[in-house]
C-alpha positions in Angstrom: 0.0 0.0 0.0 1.3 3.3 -1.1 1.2 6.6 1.1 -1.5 7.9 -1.1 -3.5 5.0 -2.0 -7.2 5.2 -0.6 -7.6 3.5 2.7 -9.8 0.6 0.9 -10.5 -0.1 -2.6 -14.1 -2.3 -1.9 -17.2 -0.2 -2.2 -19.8 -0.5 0.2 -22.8 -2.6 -0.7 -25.9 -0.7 -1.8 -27.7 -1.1 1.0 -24.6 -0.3 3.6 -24.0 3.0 1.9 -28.0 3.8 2.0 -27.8 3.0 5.8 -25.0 5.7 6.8 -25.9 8.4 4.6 -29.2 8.1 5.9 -28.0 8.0 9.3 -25.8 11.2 8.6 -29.3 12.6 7.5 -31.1 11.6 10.3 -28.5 12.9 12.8 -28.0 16.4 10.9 -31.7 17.3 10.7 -32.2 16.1 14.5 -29.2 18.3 15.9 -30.7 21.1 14.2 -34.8 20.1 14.9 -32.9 19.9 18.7 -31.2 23.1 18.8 -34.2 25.4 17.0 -31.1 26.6 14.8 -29.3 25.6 12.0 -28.4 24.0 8.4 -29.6 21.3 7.7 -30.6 20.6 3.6 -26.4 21.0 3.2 -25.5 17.8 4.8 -28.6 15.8 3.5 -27.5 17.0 0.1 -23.8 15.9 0.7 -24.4 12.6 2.6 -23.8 10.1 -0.4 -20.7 11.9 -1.1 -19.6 12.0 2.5 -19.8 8.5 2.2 -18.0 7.7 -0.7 -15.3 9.7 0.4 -15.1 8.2 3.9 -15.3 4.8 3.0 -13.0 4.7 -0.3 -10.5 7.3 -0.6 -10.1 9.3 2.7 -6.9 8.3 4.7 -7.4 8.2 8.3 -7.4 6.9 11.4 -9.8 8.2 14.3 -7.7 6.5 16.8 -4.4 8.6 16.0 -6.2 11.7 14.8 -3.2 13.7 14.7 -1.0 11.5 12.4 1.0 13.6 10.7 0.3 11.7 7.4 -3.4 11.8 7.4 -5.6 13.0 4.6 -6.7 16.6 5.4 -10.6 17.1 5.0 -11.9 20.2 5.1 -15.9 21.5 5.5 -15.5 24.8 3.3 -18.7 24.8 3.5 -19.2 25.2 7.6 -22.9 26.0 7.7 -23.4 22.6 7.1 -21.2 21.5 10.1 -23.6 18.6 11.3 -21.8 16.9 8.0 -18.8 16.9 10.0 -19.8 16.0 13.7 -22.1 13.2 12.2 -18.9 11.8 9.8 -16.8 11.7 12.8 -19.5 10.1 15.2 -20.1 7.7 13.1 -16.6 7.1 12.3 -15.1 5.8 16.2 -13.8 9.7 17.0 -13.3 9.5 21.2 -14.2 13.4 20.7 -17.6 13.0 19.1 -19.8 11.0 21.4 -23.6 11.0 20.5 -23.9 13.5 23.7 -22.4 16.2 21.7 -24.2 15.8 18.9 -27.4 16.4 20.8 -26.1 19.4 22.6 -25.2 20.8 19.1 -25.1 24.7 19.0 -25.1 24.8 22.9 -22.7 26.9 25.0 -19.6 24.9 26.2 -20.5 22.1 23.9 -17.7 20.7 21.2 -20.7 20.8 18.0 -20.5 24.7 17.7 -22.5 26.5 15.0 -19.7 26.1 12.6 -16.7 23.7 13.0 -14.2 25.4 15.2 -10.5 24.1 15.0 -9.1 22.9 18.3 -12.9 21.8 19.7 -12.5 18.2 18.8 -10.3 15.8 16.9 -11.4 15.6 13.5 -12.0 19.4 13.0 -8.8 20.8 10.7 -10.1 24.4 10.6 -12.1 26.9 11.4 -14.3 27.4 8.8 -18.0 29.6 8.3 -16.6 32.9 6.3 -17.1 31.2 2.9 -14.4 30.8 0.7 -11.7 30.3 3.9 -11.5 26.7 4.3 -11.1 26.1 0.7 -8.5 29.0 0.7 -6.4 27.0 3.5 -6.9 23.7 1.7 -4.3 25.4 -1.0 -2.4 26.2 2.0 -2.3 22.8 3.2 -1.6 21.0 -0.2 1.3 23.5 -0.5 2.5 22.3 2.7 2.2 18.6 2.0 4.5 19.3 -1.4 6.7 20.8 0.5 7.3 18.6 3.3 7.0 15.2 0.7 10.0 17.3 -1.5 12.1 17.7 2.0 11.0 13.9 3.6 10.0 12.3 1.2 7.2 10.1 0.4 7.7 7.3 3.4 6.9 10.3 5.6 4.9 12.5 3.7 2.5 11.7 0.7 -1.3 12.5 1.2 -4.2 14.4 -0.2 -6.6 17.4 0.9 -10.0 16.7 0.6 -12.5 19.6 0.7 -16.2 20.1 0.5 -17.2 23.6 -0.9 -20.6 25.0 -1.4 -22.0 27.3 -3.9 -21.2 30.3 -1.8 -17.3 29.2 -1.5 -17.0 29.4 -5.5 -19.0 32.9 -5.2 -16.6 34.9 -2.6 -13.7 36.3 -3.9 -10.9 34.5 -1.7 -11.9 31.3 -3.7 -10.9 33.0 -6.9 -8.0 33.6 -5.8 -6.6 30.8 -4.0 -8.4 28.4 -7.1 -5.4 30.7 -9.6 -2.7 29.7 -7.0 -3.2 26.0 -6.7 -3.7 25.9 -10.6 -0.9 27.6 -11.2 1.3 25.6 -8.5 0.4 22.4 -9.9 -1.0 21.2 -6.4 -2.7 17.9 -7.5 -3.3 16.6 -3.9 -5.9 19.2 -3.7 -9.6 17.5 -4.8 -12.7 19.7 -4.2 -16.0 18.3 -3.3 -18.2 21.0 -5.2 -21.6 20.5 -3.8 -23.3 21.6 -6.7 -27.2 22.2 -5.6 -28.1 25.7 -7.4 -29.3 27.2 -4.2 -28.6 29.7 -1.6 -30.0 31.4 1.2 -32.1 33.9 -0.9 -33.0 31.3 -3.9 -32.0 29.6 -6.5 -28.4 30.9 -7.9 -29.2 31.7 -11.2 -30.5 34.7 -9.1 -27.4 36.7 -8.7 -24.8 33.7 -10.7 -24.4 33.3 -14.3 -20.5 31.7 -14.2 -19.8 28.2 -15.8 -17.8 27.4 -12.9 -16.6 24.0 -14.6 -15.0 26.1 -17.3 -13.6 28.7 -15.0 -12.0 26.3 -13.3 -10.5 24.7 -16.5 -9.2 28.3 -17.0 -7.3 27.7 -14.2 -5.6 24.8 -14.8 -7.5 22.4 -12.5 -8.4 18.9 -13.7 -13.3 19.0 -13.7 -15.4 16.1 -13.5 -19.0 16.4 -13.0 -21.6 13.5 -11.3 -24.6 12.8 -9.8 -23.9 13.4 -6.3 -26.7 10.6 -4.9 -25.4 8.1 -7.2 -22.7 6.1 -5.2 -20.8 4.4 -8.0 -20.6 8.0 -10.3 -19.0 9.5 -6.8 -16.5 6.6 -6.7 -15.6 7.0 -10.4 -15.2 10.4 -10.1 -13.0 10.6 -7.2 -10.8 8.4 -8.1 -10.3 10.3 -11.8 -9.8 13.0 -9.4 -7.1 11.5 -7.5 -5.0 9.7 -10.8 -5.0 13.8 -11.7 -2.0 15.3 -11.7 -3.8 18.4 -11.4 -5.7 20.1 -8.6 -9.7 18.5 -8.9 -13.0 20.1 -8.9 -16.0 17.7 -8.4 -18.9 18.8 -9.2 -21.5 16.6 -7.2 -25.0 17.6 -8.5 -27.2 17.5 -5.4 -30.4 18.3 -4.2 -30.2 20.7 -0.5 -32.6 18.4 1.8 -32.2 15.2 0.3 -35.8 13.1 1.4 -37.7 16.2 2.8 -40.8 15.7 0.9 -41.6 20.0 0.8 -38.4 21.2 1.5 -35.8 19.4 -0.5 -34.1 21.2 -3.5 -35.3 24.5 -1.8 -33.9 27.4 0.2 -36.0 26.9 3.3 -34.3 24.0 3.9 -31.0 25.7 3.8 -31.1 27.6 7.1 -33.4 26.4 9.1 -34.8 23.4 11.1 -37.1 21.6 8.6 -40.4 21.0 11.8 -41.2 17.7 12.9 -44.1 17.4 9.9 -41.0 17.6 7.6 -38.9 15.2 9.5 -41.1 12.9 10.0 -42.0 13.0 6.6 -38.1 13.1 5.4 -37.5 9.6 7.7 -39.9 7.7 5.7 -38.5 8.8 2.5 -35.4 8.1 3.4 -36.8 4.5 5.1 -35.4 5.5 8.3 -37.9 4.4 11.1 -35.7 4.7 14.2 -36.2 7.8 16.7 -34.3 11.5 17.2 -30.8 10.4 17.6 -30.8 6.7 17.3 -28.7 4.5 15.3 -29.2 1.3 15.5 -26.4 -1.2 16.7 -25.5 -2.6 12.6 -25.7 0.6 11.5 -22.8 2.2 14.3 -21.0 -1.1 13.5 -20.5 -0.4 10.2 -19.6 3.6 11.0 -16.5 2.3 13.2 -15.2 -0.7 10.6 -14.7 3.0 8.4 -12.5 4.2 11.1 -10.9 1.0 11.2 -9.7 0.8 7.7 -7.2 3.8 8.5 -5.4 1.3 11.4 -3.1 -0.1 8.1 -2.0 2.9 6.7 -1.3 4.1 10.2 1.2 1.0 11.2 2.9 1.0 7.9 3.5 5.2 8.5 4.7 4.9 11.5 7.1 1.8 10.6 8.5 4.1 8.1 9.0 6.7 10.4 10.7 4.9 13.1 13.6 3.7 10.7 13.9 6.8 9.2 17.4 8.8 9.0 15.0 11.9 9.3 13.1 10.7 11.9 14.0 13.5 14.2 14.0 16.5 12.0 10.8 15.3 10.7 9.3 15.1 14.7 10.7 18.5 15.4 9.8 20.1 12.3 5.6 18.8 13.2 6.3 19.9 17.2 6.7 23.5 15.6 9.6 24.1 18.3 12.4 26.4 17.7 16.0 24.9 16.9 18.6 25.8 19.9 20.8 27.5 17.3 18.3 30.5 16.3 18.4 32.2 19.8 22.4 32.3 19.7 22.4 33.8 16.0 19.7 36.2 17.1 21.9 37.5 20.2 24.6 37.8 18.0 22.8 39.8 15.3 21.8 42.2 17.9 25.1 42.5 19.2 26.2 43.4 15.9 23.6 46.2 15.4 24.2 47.8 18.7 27.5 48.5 17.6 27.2 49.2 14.3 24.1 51.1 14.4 22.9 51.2 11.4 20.0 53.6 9.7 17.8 51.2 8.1 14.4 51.1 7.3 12.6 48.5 9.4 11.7 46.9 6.1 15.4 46.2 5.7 16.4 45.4 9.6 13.8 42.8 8.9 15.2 41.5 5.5 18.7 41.4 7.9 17.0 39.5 10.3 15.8 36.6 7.8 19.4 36.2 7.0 20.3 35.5 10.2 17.2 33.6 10.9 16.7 31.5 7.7 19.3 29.5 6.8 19.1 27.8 11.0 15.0 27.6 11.2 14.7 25.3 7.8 10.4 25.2 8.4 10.4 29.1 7.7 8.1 28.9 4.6 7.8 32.7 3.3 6.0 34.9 0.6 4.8 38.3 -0.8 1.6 39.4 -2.4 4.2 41.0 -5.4 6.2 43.0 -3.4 9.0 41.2 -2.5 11.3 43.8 -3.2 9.2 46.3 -1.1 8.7 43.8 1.9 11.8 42.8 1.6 10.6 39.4 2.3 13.1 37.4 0.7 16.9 36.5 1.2 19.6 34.3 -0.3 18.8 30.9 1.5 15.4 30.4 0.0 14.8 29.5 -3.5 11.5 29.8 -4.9 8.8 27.2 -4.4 7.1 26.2 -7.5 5.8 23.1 -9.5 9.2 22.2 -10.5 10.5 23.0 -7.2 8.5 22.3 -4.2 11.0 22.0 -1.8 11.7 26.1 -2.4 11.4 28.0 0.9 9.7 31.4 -1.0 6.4 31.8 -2.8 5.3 34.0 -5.0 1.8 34.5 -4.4 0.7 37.5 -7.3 -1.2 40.3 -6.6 -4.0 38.0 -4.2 -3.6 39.2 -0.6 -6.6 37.9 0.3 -6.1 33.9 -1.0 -1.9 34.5 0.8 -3.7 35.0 4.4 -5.6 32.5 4.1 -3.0 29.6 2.5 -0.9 30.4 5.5 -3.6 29.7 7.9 -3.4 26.3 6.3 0.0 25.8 6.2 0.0 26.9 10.0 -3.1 24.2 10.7 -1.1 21.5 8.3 2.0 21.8 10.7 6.1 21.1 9.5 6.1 24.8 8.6 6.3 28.4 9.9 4.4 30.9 7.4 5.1 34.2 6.5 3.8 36.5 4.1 4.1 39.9 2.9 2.2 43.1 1.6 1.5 46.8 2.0 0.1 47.5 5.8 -3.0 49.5 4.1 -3.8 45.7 2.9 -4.2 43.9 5.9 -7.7 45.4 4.8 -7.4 42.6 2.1 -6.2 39.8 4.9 -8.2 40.8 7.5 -10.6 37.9 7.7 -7.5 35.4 7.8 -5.7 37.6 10.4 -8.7 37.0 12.2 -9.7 33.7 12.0 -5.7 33.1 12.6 -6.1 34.7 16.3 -9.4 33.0 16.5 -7.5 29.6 15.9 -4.9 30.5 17.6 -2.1 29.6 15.4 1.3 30.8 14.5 1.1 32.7 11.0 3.7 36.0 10.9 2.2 38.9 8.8 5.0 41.1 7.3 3.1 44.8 6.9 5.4 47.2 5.3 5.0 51.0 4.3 3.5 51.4 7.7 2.5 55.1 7.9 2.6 58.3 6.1 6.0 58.0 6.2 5.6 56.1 2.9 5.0 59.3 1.3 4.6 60.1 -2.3 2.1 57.3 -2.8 -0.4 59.2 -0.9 -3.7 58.6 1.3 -4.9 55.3 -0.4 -1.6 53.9 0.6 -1.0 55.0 4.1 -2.4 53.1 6.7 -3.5 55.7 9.6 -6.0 53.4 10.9 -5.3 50.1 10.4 -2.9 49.5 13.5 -5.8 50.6 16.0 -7.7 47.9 14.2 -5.8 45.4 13.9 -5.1 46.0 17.9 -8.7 45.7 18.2 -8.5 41.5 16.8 -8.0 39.6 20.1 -5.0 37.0 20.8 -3.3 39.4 17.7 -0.1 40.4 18.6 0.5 44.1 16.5 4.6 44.5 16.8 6.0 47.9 15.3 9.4 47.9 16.2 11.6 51.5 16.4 15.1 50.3 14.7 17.0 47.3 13.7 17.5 46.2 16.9 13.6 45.4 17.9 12.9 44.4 14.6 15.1 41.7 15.1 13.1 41.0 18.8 10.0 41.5 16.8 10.8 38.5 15.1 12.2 36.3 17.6 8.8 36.7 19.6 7.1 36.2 16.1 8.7 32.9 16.4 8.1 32.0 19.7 4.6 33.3 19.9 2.8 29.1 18.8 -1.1 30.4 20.1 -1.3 33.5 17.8 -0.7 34.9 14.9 2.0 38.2 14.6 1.2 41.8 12.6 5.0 43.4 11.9 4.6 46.7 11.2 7.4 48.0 9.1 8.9 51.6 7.5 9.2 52.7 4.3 11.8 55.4 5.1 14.9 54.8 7.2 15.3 55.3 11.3 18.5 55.5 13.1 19.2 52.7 15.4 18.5 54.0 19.2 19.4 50.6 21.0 22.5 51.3 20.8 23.5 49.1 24.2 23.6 45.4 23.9 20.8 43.3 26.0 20.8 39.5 26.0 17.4 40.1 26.6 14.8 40.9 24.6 13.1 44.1 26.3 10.6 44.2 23.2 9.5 41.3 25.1 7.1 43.2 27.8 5.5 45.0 25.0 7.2 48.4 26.5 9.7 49.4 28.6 11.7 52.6 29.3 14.1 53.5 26.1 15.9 56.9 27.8 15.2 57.2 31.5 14.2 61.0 32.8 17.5 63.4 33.8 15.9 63.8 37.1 12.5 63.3 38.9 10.2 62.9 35.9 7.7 65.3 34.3 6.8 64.0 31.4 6.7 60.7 29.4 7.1 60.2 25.7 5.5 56.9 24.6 6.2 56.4 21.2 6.6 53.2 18.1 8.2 52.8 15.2 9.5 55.7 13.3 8.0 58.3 15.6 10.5 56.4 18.6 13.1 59.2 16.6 10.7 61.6 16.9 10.5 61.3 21.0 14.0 61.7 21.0 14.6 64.6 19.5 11.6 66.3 21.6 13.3 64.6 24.9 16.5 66.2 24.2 14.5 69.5 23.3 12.6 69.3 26.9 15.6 68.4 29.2 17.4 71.5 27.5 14.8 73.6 28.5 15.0 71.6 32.5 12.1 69.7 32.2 12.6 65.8 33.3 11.6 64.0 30.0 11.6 60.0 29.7 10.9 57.9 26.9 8.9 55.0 26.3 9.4 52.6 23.3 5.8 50.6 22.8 6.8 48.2 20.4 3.8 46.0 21.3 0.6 47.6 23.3 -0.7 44.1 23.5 2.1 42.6 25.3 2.6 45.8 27.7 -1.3 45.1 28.9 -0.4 41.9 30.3 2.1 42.7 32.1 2.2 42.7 35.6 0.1 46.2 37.0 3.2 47.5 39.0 5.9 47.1 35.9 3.4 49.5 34.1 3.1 51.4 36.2 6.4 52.2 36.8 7.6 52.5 33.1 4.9 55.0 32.0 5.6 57.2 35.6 3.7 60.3 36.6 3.7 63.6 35.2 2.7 64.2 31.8 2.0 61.7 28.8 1.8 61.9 25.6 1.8 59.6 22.7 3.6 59.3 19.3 2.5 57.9 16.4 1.5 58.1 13.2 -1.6 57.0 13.2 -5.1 57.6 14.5 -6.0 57.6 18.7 -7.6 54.8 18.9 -6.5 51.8 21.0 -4.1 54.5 22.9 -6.7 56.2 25.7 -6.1 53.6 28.2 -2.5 54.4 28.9 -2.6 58.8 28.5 -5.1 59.4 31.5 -7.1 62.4 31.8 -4.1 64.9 31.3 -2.6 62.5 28.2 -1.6 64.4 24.5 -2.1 62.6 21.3 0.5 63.5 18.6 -0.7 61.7 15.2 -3.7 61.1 12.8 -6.8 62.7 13.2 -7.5 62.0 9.2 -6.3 60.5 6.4 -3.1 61.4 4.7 -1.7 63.4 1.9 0.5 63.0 -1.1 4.3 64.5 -0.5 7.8 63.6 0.6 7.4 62.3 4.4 9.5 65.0 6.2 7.0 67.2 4.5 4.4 65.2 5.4 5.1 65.0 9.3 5.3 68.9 9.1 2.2 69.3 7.8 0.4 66.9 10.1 2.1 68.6 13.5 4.1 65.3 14.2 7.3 66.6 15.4 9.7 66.8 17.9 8.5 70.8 18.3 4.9 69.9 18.3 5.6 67.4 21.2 7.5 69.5 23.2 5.4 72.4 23.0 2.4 69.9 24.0 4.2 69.0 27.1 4.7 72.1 28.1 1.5 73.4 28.0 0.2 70.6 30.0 3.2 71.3 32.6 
């Protein structure tokens, strides 16, 4: 048995297929009859295919859910999440007992609204925004290349299943991502297209006129359309899908509420429980006499001898693995932990800086960072949305990852922000590798839904945001990003880094690194700052979020809390202040994130008493907690303007003038 190879080749019999999808029918309208809330007509519609795919081609093994070698499957479609929790009921997961099924939608219960990564075993995303889970299958399939060019295919060799919707093909992100995985050749990606022709509102030809088969032919995938009740054209068309060398779109014609005698093949079975008239009507259609939430003893039988088809594949994986000379690379590379080696090139880096102090950009401190940090952290997996030159997100150790050359360390991903965020949330989930990606700052606009369902996944995804203020100047307004760090501060479990010189770029990144339950936002300059750490520390003080850059010449009277380029700024206004005797300090606030947890008493004493007043080049937002009552805001009320920067920070009263005169009339 090959890596790849389905988990068994025998069909089920007629009546043995009938019996599960009807019992993943039975179980999806009842959780949502249950719960008053709901999808169910998605998961009748899909059941047959569920089946097919569970029982013939999908690699796994509900005992060892995490095995690194697994098929990935993915419910793009996450409305229709009682698909899911009844596939892995049904299939022996220890995560999915019948109790959860039944509390389905309930607070505290593992069977939320939409499948949430980390809930249970089984779940491989988070998925609901439509488009995202089929965005982070490319993601995933990228990963699996990459990790089979590096392993090889005794370790690595196995396939991403996903089940999209009608509304995953509509939203944009699809687009996107569909382009990439063409275009990277990723044939281990097959998509489940559950072709019904409705939607929430109504049928589809109501807003749709695509032929989404030939789009997707555009794109270079591999299409094959069946009828998704018809067992045997499911099998057939799976497994053309797999012998593909391309990426696969199935295009299982369905009807939403399979058996519902009123409802089925119409939108008011889409979101909402069908009534017990309908169910009761639906059960004898689909001849399944038993009660809410029963399944009878042959029937769970023959649910668990799925699960135990994966046991095979499983032994033979892990016989592989245990006589393999990459054994414990491969192990550490799937832990996700950090070699010992990167924390002693990292300490000498910023050794080096201190002494040399450098005016870079922080675009370029964090180019010299990757240098440093690349060629000893071989999982760092990195990209740009067509700016690599202006993120400056690649360096010399990484060649470019392709379909001739998937074991390259740097993708180009085009001009598709949107599909980039996303495919690194599924590296990130797939494991082996550390993602990064690169664009504009202004764009995270473009990522946003990623970044957030990254923080709400908690996983380890680095976001390289460059041209981080008006200081990127000529380009003008629609470029510069005055809000976007006070909302990107607003995402929870987001940490927002903007770092002041070369020196806490490079700390930026180390706790980029080290940060394994949340994703990282590194804001970055256009224009170059001079380096202010100019003192060595073994530590990392960007660690605490802030911490005192220039301590006061005597008992303070004001504090100058500033990030990033405006750190220069505070300075210069400092050095203004304690000419003119008043006490200045100043505070470098790399991450406000980090600073709020720390303990009460070490903020307390870094931002003082006397006056405050924030820095930066950007809107207030996000900043009132920490300037009090008496607190000045120096930054963006507005959006920007078109001009050389110095200009620029003139015109908008961000200066070292502007700050001292604030402080003094506040003194």
């Amino acid at each position: 048995m090959t890596a790849s190879a389905p988990i068994s080749g025998a069909a089920l019999s007629d009546g043995d297929h009938a019996s599960l999808a009807s019992a993943i029918r039975a179980l999806s309208m009842d959780a949502v009859e249950q719960a008053k809330s709901g999808h169910p007509g998605m998961p009748m519609g899909m059941a047959d295919a569920a089946v097919v795919l569970f029982s013939q081609f999908l690699r796994f093994d509900p005992r060892h859910p995490d095995w690194a070698d697994r098929d990935r499957f993915i419910l793009s479609a996450g409305h229709g999440s009682m698909l899911l929790y009844s596939l892995l009921h049904l299939t022996g997961y220890q995560d999915m007992p019948l109790e959860e099924l039944k509390k389905f939608r309930q607070l505290g219960s593992k069977t939320a609204g939409h499948p949430e990564y980390g809930a249970a075993a089984g779940i491989e995303t988070t998925t609901g925004p439509l488009g995202q889970g089929f965005a982070n299958a490319v993601g995933m399939a990228v990963a699996e290349r990459h990790l089979n060019a590096r392993f090889g295919d005794d370790l690595v060799d196995h396939r991403v299943w996903v089940i999209a919707g009608d509304g995953c093909l509509m939203e944009g992100v699809s687009h996107e991502a569909a382009s990439l995985a063409g275009h990277l050749g990723l044939g281990r990606m097959n998509v489940l297209w559950d072709d019904n022709k409705i939607s929430i509102d109504g049928p589809t030809d109501l807003t749709l006129s695509d032929d989404v088969p030939a789009r997707f032919v555009s794109y270079g995938w591999h299409v094959v359309s069946c009828d998704g009740h018809d067992p045997k054209a499911l099998a057939a068309a799976m497994a053309e899908a797999a012998a593909d060398p391309r990426p696969s779109l199935i295009a299982c014609r369905t009807t939403i509420g399979f058996g519902a005698p009123t409802k089925a093949g119409k939108s008011s079975s889409h979101g909402s429980p069908l009534g017990a008239e309908e169910i009761a009507g639906t059960r004898a259609a689909i001849n399944w006499p038993h009660g809410p939430f029963v399944i009878p003893e042959e029937v769970a039988k023959l649910g668990l001898s799925l699960g135990d088809r994966g046991a095979e594949a499983y032994d033979s994986w892990t016989a592989n693995l245990s006589k393999s000379g990459k054994k414990d690379a491969f192990e550490r590379a799937l832990s996700g932990a950090l070699p010992k080696e990167l924390a002693d090139a990292i300490d000498a880096h910023k050794k080096s800086l201190s002494a040399e102090q450098p005016k870079l950009a922080t675009r370029v401190s964090s180019q010299k960072a990757l240098e440093v940090i690349a060629p000893v952290l071989p999982e760092l997996l990195g990209g740009s949305a067509d700016l690599s030159g202006s993120n400056n997100t690649k360096v010399g150790a990484q060649e470019i990852l392709d379909k001739s050359n998937y074991g390259g360390r740097y993708l180009h991903y085009g001009v598709r922000e949107h599909a980039m965020a996303a495919a690194m949330n599924g590296m990130a989930l797939h494991g082996g590798v550390i993602p990064y990606g690169g664009t504009f700052l202004v764009f995270t606009d473009y990522c946003r839904p990623s970044i957030r369902l990254a923080a709400l996944m908690g996983i380890r995804c680095i976001f390289v945001m460059t041209h981080d203020s008006i200081g990127l100047g000529e380009d003008g307004p629609t470029h510069q990003p005055v809000e976007h760090l006070a909302a990107l501060r607003a995402i929870p479990n987001l940490a927002v880094f903007r770092p002041a010189d070369a020196v806490e770029t490079t700390e930026a990144w180390q706790l980029a690194l080290q940060r394994v339950s949340g994703p990282s936002v590194l804001a970055l300059t256009r224009q170059n700052v001079p380096t202010v750490r100019t003192e060595h520390s073994q530590a990392n003080l960007s660690a605490k979020g802030g911490y005192v850059l220039a301590e006061a010449s005597g008992a303070r009277k004001a504090t100058l809390i500033a990030t990033g380029s405006e750190i220069e700024i505070a300075m210069d206004a400092k050095a203004k202040l304690e000419a003119d005797g008043v006490p200045t300090a100043v505070v470098s606030m790399p991450s406000l994130e980090l600073f709020a947890a720390q303990d009460p008493s070490y903020t307390k004493e870094v931002l003082g008493s006397g006056v405050r007043v924030v820095i930066e080049a950007g809107v207030r937002q996000c900043w009132d907690r920490l300037l009090g009552e008496n607190g000045v805001f120096i930054g963006m009320s507005g959006f920007g303007e078109s001009g050389p920067y110095q200009e620029l920070y003139a015109h908008f009263r961000i200066t070292a003038g502007d700050v001292a005169g604030a402080v003094k009339a506040r003194i």
